[in-house]
N, CA, C and O atoms as a DFTB+ gen file, in Angstrom:
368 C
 N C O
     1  1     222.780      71.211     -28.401
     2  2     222.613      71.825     -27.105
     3  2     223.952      72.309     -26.557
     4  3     224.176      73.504     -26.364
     5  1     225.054      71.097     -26.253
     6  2     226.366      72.086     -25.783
     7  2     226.732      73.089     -26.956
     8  3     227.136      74.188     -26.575
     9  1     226.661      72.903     -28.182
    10  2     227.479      73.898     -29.290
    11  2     226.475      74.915     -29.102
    12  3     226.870      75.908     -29.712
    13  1     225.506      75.115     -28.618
    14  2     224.787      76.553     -28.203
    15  2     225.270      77.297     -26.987
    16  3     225.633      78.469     -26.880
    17  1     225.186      76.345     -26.107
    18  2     226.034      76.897     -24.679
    19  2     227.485      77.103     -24.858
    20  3     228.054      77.876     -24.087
    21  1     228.240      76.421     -25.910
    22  2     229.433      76.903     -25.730
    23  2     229.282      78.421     -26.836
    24  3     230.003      79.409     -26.698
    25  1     228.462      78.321     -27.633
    26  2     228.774      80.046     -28.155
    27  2     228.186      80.990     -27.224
    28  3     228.743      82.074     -27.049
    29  1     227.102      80.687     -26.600
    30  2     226.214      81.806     -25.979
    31  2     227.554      81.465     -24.928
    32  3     226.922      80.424     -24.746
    33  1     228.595      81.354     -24.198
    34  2     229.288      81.459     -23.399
    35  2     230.197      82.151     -24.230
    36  3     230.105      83.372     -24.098
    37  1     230.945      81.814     -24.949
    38  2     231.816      82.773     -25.747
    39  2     231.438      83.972     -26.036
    40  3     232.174      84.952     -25.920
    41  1     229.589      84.024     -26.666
    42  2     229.107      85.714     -26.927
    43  2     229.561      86.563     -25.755
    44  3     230.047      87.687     -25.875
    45  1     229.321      85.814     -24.410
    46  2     229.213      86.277     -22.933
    47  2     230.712      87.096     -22.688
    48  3     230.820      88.192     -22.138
    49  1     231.275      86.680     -22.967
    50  2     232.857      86.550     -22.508
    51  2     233.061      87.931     -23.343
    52  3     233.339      89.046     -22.902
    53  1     232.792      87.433     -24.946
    54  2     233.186      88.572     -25.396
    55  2     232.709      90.296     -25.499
    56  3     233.349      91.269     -25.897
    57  1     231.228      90.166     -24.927
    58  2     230.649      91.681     -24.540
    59  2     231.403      91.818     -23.381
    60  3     231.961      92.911     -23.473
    61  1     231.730      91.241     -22.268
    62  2     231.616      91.521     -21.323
    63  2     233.199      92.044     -21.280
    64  3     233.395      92.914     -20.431
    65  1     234.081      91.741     -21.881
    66  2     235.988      92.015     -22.277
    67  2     235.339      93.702     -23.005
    68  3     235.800      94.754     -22.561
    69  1     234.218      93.704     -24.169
    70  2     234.695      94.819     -24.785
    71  2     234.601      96.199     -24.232
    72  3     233.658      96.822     -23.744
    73  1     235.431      96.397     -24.376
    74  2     235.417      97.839     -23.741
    75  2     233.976      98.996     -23.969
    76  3     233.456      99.020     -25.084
    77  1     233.527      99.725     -23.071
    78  2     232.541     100.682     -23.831
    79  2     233.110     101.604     -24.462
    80  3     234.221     102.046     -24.169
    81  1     232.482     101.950     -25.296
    82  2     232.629     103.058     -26.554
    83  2     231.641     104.254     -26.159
    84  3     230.696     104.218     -25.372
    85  1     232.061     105.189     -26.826
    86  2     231.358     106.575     -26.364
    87  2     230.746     106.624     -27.951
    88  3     231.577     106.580     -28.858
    89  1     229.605     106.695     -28.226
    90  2     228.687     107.043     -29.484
    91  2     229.298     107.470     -30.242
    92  3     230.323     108.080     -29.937
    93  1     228.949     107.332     -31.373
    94  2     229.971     107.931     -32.855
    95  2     229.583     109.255     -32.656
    96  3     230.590     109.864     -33.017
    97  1     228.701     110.148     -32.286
    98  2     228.619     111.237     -32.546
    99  2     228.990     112.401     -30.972
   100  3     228.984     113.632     -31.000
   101  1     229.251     111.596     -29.857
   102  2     229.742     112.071     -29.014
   103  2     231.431     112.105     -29.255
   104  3     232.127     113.086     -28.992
   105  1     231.944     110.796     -29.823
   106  2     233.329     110.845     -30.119
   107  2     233.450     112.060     -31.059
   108  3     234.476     112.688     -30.793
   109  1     232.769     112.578     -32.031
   110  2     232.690     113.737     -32.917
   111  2     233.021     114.981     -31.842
   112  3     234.100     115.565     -31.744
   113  1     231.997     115.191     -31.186
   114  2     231.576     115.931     -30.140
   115  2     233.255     116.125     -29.566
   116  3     233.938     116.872     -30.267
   117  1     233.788     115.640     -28.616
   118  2     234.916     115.291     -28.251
   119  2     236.207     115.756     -28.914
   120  3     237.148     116.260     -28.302
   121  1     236.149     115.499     -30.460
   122  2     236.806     115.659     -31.374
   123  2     237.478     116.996     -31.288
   124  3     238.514     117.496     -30.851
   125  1     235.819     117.500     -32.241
   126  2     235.592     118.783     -32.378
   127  2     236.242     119.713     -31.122
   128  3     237.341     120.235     -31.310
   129  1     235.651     119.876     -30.044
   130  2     236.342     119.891     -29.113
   131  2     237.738     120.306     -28.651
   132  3     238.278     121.318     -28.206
   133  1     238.033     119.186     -28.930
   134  2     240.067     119.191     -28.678
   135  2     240.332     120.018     -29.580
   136  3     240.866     121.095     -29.316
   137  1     239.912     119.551     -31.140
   138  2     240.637     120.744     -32.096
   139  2     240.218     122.052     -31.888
   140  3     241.088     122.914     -32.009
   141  1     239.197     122.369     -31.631
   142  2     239.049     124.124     -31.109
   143  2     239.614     124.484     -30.503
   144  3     240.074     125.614     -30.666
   145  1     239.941     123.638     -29.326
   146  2     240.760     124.253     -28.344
   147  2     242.272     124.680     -28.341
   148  3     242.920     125.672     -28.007
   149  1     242.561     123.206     -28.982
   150  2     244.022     123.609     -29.698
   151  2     244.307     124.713     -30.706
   152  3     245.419     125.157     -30.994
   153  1     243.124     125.088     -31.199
   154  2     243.256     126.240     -32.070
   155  2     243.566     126.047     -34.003
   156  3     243.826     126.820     -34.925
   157  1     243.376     124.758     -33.869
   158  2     243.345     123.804     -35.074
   159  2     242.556     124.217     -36.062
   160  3     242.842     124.764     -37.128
   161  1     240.955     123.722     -35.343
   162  2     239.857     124.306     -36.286
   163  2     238.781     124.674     -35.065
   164  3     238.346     123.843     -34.268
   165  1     238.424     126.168     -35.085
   166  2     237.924     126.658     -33.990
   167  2     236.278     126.334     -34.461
   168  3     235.889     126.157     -35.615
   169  1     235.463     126.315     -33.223
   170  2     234.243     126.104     -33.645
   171  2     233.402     126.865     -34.126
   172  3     232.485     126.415     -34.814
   173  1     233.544     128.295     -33.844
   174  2     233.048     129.193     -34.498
   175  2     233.068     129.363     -36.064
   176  3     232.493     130.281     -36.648
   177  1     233.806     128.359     -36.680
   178  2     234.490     128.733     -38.050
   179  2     234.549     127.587     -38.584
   180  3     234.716     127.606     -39.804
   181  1     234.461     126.493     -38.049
   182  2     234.358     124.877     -38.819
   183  2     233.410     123.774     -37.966
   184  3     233.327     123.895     -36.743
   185  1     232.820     122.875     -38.551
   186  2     231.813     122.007     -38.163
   187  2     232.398     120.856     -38.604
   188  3     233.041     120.758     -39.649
   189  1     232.133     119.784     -37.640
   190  2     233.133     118.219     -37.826
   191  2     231.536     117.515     -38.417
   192  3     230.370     117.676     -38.058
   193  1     232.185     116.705     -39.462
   194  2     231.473     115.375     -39.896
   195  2     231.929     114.222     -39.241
   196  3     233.112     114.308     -38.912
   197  1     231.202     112.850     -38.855
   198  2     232.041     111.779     -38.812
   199  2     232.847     111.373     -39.797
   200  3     232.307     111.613     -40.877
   201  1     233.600     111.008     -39.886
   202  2     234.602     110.078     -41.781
   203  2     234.623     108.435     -40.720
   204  3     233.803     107.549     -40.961
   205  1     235.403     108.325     -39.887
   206  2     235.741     106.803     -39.664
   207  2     235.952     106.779     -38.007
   208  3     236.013     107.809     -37.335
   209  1     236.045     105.535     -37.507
   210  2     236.877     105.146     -36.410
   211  2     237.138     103.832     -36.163
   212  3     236.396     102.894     -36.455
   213  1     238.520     103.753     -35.460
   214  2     239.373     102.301     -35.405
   215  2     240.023     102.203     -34.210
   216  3     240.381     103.166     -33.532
   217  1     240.192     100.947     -33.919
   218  2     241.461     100.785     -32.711
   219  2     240.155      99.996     -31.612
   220  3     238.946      99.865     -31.799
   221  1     241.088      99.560     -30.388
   222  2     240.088      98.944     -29.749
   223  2     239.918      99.965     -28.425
   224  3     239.095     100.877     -28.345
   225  1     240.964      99.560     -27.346
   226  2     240.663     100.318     -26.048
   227  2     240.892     101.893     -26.107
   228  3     240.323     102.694     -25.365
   229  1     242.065     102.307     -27.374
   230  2     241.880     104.005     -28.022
   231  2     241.412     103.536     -29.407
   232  3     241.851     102.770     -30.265
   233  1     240.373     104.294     -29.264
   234  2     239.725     104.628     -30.565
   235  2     240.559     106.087     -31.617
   236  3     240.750     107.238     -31.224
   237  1     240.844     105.600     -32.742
   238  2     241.593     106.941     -33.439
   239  2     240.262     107.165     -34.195
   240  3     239.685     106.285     -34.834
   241  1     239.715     108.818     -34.010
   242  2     238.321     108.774     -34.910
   243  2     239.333     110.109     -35.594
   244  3     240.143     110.980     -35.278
   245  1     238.431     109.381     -37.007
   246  2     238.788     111.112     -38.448
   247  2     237.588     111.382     -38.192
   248  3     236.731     110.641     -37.710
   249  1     237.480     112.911     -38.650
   250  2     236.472     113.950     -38.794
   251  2     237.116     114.806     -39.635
   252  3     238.296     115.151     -39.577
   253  1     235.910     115.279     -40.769
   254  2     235.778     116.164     -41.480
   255  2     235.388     117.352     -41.311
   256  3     234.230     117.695     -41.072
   257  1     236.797     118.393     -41.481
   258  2     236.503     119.598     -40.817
   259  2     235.891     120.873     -42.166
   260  3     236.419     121.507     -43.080
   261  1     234.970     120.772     -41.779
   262  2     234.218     121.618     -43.176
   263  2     233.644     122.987     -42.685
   264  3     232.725     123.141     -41.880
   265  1     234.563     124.212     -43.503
   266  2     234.258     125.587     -43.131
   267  2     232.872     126.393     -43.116
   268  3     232.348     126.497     -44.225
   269  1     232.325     126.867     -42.248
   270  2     231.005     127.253     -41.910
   271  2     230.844     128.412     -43.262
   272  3     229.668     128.639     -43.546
   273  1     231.550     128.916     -43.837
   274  2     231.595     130.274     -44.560
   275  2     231.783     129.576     -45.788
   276  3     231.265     130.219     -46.701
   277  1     232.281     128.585     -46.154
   278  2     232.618     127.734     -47.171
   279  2     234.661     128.278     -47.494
   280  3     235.538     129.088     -47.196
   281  1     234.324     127.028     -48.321
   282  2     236.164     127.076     -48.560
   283  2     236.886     125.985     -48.259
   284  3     236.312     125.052     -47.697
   285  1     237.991     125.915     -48.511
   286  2     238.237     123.925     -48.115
   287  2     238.507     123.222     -46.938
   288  3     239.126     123.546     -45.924
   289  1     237.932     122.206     -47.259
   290  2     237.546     121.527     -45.314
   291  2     239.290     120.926     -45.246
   292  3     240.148     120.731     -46.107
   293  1     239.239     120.773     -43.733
   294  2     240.352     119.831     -43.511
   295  2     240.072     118.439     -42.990
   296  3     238.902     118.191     -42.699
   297  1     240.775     117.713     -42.867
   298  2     240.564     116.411     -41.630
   299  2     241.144     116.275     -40.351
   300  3     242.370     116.352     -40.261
   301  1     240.608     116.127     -39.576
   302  2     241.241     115.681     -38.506
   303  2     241.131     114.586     -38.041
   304  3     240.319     113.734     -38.403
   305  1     242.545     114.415     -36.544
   306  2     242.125     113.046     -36.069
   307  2     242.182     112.821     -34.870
   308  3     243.055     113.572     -34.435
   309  1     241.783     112.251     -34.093
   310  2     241.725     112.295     -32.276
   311  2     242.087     110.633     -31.874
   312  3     241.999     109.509     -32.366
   313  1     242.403     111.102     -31.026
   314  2     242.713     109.699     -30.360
   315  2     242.215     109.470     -29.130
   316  3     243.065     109.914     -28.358
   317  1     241.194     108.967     -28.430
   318  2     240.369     109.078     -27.857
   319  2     239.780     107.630     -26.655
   320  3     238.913     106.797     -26.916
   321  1     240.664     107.757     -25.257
   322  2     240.276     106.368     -24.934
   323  2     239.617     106.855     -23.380
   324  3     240.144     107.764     -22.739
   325  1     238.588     106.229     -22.965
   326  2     237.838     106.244     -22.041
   327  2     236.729     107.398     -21.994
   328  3     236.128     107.833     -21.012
   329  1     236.626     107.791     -23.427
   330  2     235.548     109.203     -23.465
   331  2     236.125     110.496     -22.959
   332  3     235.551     111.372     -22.310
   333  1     238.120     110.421     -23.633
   334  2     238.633     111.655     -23.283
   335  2     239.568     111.445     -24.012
   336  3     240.084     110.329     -24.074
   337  1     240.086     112.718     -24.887
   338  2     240.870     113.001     -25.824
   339  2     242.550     112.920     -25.474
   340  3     243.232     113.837     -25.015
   341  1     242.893     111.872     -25.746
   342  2     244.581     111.972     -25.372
   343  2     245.650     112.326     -26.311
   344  3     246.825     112.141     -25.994
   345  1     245.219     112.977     -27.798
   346  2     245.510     113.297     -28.723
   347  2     244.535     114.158     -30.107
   348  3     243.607     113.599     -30.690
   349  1     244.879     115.197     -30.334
   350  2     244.071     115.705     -31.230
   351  2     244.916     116.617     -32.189
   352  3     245.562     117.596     -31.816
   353  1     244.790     116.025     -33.851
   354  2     245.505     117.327     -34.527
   355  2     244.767     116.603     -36.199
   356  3     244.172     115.559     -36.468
   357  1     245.152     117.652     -36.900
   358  2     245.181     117.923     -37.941
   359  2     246.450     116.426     -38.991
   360  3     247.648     116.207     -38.809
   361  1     245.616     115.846     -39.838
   362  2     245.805     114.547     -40.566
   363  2     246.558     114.871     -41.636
   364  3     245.949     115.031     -42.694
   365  1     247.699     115.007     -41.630
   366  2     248.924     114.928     -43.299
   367  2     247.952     114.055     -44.583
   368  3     248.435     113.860     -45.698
C-alpha cells in the first residue's frame, strides 16, 4: 500500500514537472516553416519527413528535407522550445 502511494506520488510529480511538447508532426510543421522562410528549403520545392527529436525544455527535431521534383533530400534541424522556433538550419 505505501510503495503504491509512494510511486503514484512520484508518477504525479513527474507529469506534472514535464514540460508540454507540441506533437511530432506540428514540431515538423514548425520546422518546415522556419526553413522556408529562411530560404533553406522553400516549401514550394521540398516536403519535411519526421527523422528524430531530443532535448527536454528545447526540443532539437531533424527533418528530412526531400525534393518535390525529385533529386537529393537534405536534413535539417530546429531547435524548438515552447512551440516556437529559436533556431533553424540545415545539418553538416
Amino acid at each position: 500500500m505505501i510503495r503504491n502511494l509512494a510511486l503514484a506520488t512520484l508518477a504525479a510529480i513527474a507529469f506534472s514537472a514535464a514540460p508540454a511538447f507540441a506533437s511530432t508532426d506540428r514540431q515538423v510543421q514548425l520546422c518546415a516553416a522556419a526553413l522556408s522562410d529562411a530560404g533553406v528549403a522553400p516549401a514550394d520545392t521540398f516536403r519535411a519527413k519526421f527523422l528524430k527529436a531530443r532535448g527536454g525544455a528545447v526540443q532539437t527535431v531533424t527533418v528530412r528535407l526531400i525534393p518535390i521534383s525529385g533529386g537529393e533530400g537534405l536534413t535539417g534541424e530546429c531547435k524548438i522550445r515552447a512551440g516556437e522556433v529559436i533556431d533553424a538550419g540545415l545539418k553538416a
